[in-house]
PQR file with spaces between the fields and no chain letter, atoms N, CA, C, O and H, PARSE charges and radii, in Angstrom:
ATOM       1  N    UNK     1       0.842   -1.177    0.000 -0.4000 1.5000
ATOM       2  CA   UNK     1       0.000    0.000    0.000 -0.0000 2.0000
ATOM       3  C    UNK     1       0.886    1.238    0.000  0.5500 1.7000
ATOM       4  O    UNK     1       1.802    1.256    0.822 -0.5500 1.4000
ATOM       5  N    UNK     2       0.730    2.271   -0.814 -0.4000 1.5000
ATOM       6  CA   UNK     2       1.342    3.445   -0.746 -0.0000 2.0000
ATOM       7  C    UNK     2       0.824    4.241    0.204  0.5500 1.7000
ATOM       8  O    UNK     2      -0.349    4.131    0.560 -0.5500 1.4000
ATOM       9  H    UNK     2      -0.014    2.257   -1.481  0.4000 1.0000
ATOM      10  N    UNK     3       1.763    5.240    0.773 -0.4000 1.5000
ATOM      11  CA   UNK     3       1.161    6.371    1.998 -0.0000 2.0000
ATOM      12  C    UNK     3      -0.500    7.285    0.648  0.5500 1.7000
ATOM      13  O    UNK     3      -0.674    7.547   -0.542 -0.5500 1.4000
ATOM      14  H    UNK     3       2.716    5.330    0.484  0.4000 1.0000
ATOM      15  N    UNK     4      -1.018    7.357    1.579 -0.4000 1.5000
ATOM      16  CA   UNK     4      -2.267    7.939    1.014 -0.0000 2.0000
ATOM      17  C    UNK     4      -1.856    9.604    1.031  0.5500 1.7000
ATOM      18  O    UNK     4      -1.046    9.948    1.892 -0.5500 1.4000
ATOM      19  H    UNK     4      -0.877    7.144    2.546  0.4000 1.0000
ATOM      20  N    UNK     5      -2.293   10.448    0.274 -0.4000 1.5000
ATOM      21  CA   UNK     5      -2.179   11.531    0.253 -0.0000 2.0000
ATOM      22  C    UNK     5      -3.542   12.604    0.100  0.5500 1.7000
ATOM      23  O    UNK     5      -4.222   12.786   -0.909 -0.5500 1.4000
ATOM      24  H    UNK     5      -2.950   10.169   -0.426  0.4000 1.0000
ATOM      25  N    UNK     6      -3.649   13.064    1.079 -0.4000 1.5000
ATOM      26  CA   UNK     6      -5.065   14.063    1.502 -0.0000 2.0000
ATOM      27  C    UNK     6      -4.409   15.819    0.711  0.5500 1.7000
ATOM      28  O    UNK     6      -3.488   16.542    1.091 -0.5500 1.4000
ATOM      29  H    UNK     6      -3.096   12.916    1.899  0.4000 1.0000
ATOM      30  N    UNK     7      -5.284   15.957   -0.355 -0.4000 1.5000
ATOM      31  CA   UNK     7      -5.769   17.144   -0.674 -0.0000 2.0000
ATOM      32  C    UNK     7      -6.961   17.835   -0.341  0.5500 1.7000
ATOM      33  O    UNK     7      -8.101   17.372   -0.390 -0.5500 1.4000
ATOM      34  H    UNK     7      -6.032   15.370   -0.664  0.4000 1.0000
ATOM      35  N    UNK     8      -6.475   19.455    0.144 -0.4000 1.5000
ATOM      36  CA   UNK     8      -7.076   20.225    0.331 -0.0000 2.0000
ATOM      37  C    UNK     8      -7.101   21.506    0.308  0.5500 1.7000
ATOM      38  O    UNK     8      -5.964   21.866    0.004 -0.5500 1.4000
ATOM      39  H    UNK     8      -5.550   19.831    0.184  0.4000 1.0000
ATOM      40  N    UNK     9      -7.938   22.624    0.501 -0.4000 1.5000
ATOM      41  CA   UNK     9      -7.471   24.040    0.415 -0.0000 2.0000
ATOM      42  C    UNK     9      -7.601   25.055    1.667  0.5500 1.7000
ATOM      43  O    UNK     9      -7.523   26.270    1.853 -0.5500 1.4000
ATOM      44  H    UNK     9      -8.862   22.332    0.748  0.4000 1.0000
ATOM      45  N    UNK    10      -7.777   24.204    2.216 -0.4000 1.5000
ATOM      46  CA   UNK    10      -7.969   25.277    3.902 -0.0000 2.0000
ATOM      47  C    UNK    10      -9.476   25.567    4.136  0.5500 1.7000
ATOM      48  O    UNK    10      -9.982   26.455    4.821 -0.5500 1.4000
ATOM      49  H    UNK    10      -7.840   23.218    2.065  0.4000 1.0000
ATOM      50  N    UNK    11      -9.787   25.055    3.744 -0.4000 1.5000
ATOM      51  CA   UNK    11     -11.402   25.610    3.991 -0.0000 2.0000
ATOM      52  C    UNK    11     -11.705   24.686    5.817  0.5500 1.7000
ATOM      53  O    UNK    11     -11.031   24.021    6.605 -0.5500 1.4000
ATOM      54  H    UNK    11      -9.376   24.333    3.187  0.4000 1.0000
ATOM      55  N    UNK    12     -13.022   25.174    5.725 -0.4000 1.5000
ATOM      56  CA   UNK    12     -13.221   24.795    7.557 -0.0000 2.0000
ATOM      57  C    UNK    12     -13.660   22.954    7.191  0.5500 1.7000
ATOM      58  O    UNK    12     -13.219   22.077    7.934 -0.5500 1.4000
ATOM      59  H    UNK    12     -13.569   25.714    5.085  0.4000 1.0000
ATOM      60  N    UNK    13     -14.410   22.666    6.175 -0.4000 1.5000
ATOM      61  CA   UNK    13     -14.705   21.183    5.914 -0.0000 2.0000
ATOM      62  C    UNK    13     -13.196   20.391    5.760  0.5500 1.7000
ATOM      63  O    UNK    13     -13.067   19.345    6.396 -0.5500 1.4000
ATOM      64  H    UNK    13     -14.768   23.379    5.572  0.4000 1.0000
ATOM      65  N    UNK    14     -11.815   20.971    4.752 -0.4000 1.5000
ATOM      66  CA   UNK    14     -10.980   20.420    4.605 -0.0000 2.0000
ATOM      67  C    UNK    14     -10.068   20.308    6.503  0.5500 1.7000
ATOM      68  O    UNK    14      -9.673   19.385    7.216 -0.5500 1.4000
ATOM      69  H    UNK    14     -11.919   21.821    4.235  0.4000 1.0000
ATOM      70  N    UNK    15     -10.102   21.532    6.584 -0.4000 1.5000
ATOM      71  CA   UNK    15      -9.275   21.126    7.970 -0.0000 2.0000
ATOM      72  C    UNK    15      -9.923   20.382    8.837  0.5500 1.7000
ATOM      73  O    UNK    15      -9.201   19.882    9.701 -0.5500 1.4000
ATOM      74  H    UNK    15     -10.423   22.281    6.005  0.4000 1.0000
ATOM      75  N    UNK    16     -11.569   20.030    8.922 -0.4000 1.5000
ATOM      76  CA   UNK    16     -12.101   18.975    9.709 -0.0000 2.0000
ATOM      77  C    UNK    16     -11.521   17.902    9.207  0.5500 1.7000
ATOM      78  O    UNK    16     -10.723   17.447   10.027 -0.5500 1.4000
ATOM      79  H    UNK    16     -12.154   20.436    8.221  0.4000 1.0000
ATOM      80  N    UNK    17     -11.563   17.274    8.201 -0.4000 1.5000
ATOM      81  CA   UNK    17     -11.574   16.098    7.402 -0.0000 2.0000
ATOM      82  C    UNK    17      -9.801   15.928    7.674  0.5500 1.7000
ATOM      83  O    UNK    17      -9.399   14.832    8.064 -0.5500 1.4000
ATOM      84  H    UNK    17     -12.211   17.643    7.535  0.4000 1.0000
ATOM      85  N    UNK    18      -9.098   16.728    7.513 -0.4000 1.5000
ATOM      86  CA   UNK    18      -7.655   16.563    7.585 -0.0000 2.0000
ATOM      87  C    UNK    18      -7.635   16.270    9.006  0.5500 1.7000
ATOM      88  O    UNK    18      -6.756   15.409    9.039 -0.5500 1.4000
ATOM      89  H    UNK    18      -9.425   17.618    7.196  0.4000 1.0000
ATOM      90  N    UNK    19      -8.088   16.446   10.378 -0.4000 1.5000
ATOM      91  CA   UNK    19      -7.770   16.371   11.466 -0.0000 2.0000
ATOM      92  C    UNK    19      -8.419   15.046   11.905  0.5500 1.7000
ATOM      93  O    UNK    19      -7.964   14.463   12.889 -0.5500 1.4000
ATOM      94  H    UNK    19      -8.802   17.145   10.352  0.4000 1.0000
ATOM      95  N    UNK    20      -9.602   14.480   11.128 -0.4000 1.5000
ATOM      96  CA   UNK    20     -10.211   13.631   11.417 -0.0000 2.0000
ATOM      97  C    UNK    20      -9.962   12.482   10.884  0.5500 1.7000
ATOM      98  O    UNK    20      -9.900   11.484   11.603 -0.5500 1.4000
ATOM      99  H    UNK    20      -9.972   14.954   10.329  0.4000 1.0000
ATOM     100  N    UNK    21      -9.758   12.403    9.407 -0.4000 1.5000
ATOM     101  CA   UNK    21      -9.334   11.540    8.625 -0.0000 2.0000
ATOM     102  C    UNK    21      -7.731   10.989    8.495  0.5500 1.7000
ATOM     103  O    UNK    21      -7.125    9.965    8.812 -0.5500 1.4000
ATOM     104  H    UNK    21      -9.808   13.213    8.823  0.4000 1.0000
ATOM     105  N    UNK    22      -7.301   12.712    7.620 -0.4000 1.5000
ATOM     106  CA   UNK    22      -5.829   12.212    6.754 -0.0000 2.0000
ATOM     107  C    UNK    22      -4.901   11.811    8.384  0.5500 1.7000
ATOM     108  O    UNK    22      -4.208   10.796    8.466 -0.5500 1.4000
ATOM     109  H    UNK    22      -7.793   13.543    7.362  0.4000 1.0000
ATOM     110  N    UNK    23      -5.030   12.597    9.319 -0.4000 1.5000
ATOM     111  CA   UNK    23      -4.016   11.654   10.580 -0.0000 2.0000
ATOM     112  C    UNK    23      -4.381   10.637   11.183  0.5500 1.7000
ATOM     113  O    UNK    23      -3.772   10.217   12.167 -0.5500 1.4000
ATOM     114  H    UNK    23      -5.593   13.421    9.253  0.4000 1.0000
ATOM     115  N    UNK    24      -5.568   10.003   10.632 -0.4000 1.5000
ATOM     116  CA   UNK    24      -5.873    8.148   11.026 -0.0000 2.0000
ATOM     117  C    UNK    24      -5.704    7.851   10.244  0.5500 1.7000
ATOM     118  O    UNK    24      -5.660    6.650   10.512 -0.5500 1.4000
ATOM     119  H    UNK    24      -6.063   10.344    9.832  0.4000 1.0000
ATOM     120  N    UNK    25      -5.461    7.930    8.900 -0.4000 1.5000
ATOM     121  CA   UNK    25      -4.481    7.922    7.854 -0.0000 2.0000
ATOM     122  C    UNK    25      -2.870    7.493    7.652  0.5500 1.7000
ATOM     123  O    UNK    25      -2.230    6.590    7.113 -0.5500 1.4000
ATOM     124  H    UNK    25      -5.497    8.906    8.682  0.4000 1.0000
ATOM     125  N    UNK    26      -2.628    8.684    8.406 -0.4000 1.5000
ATOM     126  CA   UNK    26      -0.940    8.965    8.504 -0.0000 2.0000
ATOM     127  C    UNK    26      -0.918    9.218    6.599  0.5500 1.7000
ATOM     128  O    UNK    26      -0.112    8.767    5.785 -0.5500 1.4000
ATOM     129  H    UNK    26      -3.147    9.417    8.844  0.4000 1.0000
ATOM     130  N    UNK    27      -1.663    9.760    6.462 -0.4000 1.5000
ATOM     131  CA   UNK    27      -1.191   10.385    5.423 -0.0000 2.0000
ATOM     132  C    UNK    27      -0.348   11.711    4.882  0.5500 1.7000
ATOM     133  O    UNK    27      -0.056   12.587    5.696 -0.5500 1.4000
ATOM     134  H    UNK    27      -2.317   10.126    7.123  0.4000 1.0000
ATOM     135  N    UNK    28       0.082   11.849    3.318 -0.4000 1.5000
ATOM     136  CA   UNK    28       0.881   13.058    3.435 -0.0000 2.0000
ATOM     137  C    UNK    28      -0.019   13.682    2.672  0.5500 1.7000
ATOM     138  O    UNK    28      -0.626   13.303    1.671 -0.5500 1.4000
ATOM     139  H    UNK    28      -0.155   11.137    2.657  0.4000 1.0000
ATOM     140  N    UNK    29      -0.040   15.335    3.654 -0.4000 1.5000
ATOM     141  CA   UNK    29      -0.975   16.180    3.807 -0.0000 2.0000
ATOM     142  C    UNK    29      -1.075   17.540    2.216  0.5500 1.7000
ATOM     143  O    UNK    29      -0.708   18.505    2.887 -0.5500 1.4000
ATOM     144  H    UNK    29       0.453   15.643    4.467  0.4000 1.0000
ATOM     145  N    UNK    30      -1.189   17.854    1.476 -0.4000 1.5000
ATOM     146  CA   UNK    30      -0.971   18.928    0.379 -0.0000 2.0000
ATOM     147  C    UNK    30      -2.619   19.602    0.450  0.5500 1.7000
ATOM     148  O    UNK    30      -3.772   19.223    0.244 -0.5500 1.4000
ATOM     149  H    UNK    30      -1.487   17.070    0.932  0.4000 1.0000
ATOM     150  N    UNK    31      -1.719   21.128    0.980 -0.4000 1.5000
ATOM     151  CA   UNK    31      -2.948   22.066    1.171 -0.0000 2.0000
ATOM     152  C    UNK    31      -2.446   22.732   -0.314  0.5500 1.7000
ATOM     153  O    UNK    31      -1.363   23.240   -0.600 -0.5500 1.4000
ATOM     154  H    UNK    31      -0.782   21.435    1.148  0.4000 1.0000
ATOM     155  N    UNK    32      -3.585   22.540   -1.089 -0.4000 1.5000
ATOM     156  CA   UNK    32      -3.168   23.648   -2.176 -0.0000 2.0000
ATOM     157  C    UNK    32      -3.214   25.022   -2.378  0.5500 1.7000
ATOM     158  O    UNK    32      -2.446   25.619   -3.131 -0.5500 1.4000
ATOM     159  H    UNK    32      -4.465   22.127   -0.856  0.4000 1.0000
ATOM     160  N    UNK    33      -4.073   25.521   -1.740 -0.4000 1.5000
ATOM     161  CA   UNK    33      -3.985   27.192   -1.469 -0.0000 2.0000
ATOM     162  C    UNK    33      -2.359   27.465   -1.245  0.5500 1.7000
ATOM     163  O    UNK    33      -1.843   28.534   -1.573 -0.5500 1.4000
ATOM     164  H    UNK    33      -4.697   25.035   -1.128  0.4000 1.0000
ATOM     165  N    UNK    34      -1.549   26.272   -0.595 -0.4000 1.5000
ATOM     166  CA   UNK    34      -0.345   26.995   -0.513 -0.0000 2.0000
ATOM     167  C    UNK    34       0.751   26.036   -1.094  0.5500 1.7000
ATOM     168  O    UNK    34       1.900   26.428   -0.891 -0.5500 1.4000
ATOM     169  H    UNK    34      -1.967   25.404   -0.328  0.4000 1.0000
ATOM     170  N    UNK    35       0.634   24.987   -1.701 -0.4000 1.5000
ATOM     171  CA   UNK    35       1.107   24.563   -2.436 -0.0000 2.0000
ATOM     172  C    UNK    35       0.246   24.406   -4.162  0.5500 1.7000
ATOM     173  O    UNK    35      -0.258   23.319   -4.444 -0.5500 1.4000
ATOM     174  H    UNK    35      -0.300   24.668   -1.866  0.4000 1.0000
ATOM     175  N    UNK    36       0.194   25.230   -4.875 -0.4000 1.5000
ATOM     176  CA   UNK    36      -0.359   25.263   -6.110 -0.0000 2.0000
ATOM     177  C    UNK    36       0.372   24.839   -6.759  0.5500 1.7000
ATOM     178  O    UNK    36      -0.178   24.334   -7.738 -0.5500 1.4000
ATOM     179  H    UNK    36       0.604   26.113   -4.646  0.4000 1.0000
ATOM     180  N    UNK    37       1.619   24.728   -6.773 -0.4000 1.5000
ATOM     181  CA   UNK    37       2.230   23.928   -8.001 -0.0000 2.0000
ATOM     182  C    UNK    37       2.068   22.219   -7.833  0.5500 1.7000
ATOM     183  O    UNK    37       2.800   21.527   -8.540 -0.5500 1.4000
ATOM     184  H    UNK    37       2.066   25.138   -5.978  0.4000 1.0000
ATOM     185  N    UNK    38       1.201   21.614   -6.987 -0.4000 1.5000
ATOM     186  CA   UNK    38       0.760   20.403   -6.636 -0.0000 2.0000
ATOM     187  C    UNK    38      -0.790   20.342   -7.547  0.5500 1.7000
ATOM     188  O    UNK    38      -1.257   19.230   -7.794 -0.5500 1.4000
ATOM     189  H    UNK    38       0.607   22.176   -6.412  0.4000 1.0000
ATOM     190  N    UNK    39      -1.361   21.320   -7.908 -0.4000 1.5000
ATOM     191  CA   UNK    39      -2.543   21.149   -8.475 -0.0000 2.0000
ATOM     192  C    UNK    39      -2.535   20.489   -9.740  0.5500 1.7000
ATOM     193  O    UNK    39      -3.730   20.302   -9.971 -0.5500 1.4000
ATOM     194  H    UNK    39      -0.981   22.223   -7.707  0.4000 1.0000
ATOM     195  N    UNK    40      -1.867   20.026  -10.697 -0.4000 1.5000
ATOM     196  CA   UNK    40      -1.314   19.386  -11.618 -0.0000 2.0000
ATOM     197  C    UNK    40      -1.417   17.622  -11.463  0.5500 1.7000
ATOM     198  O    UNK    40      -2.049   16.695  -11.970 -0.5500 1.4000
ATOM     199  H    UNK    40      -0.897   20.177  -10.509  0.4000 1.0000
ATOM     200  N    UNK    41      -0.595   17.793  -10.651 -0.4000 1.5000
ATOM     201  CA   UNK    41      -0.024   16.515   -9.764 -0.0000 2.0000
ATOM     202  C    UNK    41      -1.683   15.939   -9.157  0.5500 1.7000
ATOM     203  O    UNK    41      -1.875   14.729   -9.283 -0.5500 1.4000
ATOM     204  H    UNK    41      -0.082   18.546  -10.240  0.4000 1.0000
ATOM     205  N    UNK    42      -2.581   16.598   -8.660 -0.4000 1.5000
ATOM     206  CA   UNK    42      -3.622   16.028   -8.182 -0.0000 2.0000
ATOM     207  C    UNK    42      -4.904   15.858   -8.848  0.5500 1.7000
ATOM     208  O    UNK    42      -5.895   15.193   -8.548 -0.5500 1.4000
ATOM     209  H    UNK    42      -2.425   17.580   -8.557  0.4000 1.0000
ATOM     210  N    UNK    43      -4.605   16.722   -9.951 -0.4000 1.5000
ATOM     211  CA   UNK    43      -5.836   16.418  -11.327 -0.0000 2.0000
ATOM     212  C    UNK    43      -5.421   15.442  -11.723  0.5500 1.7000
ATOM     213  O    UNK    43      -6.083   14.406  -11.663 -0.5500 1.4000
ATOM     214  H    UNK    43      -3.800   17.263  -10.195  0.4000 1.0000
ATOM     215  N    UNK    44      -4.102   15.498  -12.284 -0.4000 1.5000
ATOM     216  CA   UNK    44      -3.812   13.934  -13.039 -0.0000 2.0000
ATOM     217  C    UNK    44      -3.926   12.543  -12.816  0.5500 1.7000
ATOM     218  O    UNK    44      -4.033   11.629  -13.635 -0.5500 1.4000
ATOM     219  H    UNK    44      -3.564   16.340  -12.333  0.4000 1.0000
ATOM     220  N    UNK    45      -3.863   12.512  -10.892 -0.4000 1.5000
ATOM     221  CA   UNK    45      -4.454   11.681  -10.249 -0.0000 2.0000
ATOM     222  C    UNK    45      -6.022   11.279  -10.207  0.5500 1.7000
ATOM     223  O    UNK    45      -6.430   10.171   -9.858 -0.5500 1.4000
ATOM     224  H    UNK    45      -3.775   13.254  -10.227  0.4000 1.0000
ATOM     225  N    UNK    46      -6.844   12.378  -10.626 -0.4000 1.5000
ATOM     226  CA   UNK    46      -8.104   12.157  -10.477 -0.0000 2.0000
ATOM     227  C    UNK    46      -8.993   12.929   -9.643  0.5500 1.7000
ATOM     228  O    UNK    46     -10.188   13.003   -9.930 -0.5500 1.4000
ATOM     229  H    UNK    46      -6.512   13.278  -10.909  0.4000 1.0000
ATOM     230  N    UNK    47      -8.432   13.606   -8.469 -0.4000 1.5000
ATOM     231  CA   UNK    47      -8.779   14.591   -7.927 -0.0000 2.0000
ATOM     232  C    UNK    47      -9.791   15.482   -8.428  0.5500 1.7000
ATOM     233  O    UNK    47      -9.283   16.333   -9.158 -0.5500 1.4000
ATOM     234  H    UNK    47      -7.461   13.546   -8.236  0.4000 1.0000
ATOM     235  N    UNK    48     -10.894   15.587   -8.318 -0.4000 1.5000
ATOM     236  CA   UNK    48     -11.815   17.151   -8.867 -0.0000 2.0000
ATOM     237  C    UNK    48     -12.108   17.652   -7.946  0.5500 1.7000
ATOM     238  O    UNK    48     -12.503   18.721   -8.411 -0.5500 1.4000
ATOM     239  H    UNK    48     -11.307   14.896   -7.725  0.4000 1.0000
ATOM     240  N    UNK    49     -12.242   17.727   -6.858 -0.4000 1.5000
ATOM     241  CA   UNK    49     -12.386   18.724   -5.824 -0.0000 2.0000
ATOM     242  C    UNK    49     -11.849   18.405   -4.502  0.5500 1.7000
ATOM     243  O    UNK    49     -11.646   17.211   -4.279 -0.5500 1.4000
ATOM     244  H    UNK    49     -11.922   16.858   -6.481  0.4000 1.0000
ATOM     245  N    UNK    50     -11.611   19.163   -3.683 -0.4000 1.5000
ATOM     246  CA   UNK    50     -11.395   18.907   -2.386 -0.0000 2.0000
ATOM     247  C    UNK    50     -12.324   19.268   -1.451  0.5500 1.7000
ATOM     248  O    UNK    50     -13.242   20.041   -1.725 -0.5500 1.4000
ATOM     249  H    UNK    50     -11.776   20.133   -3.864  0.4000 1.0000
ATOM     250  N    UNK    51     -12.138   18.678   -0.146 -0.4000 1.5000
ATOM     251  CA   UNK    51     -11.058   17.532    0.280 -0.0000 2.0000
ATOM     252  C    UNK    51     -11.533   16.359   -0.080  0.5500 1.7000
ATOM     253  O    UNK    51     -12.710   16.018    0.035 -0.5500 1.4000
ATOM     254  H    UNK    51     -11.392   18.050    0.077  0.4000 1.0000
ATOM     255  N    UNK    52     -10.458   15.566   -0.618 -0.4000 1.5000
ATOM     256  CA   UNK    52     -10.092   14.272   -0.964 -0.0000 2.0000
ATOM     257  C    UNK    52      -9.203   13.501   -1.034  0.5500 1.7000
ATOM     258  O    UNK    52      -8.158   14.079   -1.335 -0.5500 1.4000
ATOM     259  H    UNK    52      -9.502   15.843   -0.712  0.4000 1.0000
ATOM     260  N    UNK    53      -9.054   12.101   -0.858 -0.4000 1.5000
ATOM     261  CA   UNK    53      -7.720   11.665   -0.549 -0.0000 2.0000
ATOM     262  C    UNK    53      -7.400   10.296   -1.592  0.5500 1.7000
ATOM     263  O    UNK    53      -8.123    9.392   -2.012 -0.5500 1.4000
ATOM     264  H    UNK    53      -9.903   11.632   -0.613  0.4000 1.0000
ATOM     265  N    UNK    54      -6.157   10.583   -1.750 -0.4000 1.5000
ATOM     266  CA   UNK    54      -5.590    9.755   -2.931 -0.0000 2.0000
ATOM     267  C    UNK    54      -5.759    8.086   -1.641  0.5500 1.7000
ATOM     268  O    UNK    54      -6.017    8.178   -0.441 -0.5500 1.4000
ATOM     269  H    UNK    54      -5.570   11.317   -1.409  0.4000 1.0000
ATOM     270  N    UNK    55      -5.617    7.312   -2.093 -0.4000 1.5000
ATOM     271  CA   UNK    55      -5.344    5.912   -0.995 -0.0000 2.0000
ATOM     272  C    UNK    55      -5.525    5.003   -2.785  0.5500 1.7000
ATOM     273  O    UNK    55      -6.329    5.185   -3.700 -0.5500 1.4000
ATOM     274  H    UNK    55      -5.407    7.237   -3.068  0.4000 1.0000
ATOM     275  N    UNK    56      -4.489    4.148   -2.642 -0.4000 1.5000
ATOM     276  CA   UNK    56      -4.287    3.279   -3.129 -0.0000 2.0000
ATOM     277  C    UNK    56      -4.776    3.324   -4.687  0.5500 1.7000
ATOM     278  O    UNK    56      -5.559    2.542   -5.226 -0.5500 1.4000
ATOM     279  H    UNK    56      -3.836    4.000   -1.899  0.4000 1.0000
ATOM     280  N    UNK    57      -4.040    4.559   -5.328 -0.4000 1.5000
ATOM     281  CA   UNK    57      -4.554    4.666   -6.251 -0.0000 2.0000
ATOM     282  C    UNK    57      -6.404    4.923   -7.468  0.5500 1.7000
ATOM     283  O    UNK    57      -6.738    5.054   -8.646 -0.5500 1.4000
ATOM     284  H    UNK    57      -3.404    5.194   -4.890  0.4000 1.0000
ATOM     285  N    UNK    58      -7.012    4.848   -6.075 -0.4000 1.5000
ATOM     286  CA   UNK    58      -8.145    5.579   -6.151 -0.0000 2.0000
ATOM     287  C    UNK    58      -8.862    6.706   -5.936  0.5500 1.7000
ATOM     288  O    UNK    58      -8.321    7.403   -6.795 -0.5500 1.4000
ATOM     289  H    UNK    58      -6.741    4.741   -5.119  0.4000 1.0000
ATOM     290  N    UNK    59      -9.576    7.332   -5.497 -0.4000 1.5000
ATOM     291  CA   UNK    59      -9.967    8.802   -5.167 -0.0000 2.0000
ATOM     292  C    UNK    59     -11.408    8.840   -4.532  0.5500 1.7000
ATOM     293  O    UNK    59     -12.475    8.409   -4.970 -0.5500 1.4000
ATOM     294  H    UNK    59     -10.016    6.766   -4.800  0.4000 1.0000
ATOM     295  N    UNK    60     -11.122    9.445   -3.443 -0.4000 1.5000
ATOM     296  CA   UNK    60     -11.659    9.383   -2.161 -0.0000 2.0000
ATOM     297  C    UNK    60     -12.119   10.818   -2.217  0.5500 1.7000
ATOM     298  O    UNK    60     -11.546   11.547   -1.407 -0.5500 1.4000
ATOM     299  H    UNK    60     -10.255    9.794   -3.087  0.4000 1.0000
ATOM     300  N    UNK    61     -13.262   11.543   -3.192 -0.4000 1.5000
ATOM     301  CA   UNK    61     -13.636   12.834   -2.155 -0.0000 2.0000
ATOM     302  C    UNK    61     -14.791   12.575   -1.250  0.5500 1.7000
ATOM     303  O    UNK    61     -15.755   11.812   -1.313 -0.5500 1.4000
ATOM     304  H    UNK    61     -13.728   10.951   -3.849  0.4000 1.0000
ATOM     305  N    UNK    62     -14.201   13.835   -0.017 -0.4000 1.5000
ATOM     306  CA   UNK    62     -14.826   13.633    1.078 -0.0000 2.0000
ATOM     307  C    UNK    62     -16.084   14.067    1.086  0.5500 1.7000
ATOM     308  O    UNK    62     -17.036   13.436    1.546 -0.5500 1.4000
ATOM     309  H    UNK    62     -13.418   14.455    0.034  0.4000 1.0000
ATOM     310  N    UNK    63     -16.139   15.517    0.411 -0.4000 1.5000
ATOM     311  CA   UNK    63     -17.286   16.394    0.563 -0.0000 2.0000
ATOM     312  C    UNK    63     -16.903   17.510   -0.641  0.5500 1.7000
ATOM     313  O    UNK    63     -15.801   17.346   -1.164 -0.5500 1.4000
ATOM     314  H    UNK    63     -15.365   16.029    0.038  0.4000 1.0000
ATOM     315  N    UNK    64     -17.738   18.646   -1.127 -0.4000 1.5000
ATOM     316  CA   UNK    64     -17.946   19.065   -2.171 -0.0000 2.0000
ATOM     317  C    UNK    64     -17.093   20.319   -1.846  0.5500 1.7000
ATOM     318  O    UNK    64     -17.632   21.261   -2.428 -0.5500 1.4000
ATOM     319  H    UNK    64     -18.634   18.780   -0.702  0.4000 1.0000
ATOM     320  N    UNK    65     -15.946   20.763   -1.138 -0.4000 1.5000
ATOM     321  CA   UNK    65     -15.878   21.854   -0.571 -0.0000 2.0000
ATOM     322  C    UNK    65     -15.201   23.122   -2.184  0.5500 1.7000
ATOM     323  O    UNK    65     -15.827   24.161   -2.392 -0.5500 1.4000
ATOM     324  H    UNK    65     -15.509   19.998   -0.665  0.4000 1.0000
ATOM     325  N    UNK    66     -14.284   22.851   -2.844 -0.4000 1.5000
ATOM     326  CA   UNK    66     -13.816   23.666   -3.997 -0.0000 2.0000
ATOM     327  C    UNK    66     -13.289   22.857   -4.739  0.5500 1.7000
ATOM     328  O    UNK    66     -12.349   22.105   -4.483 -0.5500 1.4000
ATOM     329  H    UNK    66     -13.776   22.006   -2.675  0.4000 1.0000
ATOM     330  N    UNK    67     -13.979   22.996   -5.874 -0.4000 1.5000
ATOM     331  CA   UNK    67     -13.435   22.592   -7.433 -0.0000 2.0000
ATOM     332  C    UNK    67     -12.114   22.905   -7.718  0.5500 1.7000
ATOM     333  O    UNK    67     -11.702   24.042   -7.486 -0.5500 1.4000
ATOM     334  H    UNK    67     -14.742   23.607   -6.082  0.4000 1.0000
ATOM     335  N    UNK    68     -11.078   21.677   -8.397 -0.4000 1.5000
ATOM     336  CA   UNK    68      -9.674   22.002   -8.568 -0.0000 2.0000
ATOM     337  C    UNK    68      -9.719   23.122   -9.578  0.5500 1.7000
ATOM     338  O    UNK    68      -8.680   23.772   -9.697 -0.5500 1.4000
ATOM     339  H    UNK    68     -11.413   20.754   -8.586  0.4000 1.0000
ATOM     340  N    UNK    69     -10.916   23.504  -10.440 -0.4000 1.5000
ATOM     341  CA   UNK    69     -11.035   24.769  -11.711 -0.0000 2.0000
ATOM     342  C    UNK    69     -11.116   25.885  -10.313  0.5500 1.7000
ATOM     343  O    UNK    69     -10.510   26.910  -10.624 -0.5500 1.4000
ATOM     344  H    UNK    69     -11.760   22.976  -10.343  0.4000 1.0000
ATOM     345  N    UNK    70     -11.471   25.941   -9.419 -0.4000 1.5000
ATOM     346  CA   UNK    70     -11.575   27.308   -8.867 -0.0000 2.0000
ATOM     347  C    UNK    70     -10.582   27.472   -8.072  0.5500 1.7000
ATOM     348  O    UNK    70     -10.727   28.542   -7.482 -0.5500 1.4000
ATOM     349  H    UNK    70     -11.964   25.108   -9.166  0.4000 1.0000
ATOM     350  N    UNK    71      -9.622   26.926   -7.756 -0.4000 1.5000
ATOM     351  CA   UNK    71      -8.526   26.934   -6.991 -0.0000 2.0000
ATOM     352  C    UNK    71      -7.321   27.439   -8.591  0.5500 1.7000
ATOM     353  O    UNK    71      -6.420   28.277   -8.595 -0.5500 1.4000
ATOM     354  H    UNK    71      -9.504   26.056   -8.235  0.4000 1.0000
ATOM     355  N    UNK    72      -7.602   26.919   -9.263 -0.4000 1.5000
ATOM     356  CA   UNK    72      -6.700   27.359  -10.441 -0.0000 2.0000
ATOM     357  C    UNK    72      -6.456   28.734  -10.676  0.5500 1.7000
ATOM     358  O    UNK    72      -5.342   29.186  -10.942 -0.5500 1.4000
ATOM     359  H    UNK    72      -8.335   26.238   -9.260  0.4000 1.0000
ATOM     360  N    UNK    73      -8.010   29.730  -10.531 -0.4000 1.5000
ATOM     361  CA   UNK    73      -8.398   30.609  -10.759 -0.0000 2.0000
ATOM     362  C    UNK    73      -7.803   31.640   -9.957  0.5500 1.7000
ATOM     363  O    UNK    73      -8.158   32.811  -10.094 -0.5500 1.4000
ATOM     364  H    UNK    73      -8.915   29.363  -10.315  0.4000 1.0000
């Protein structure tokens, strides 16, 4: 199994979900509001919105919080 990786953008749903989830997880964490040059990297994965979490090559969103098009923006 690869470490799972939780995307998000800071919103109040992503930092629930990151505190609740991605660290029973032990996953590695990419907030994109402050890492944007990761937004690439997480579309290509499959990612369309956050928060969501990569795990085993599938895609896990949690809840509807921002579209990877409006984070681009």
């Amino acid at each position: 199994m690869t470490k799972p990786i939780f995307y998000h953008a800071g919103c109040t749903i992503c930092v629930e979900a990151e505190q609740q989830v991605a660290k029973a997880l032990n996953a590695e964490i990419v907030h994109l509001g402050e890492q944007p040059e990761r937004l690439s990297e997480a579309e290509a994965a499959g990612i369309k919105s956050v928060p969501a979490v990569l795990l085993n090559g599938g895609v896990f969103h949690i809840n509807f919080g921002a579209s990877l098009a409006d984070l681009k923006a």
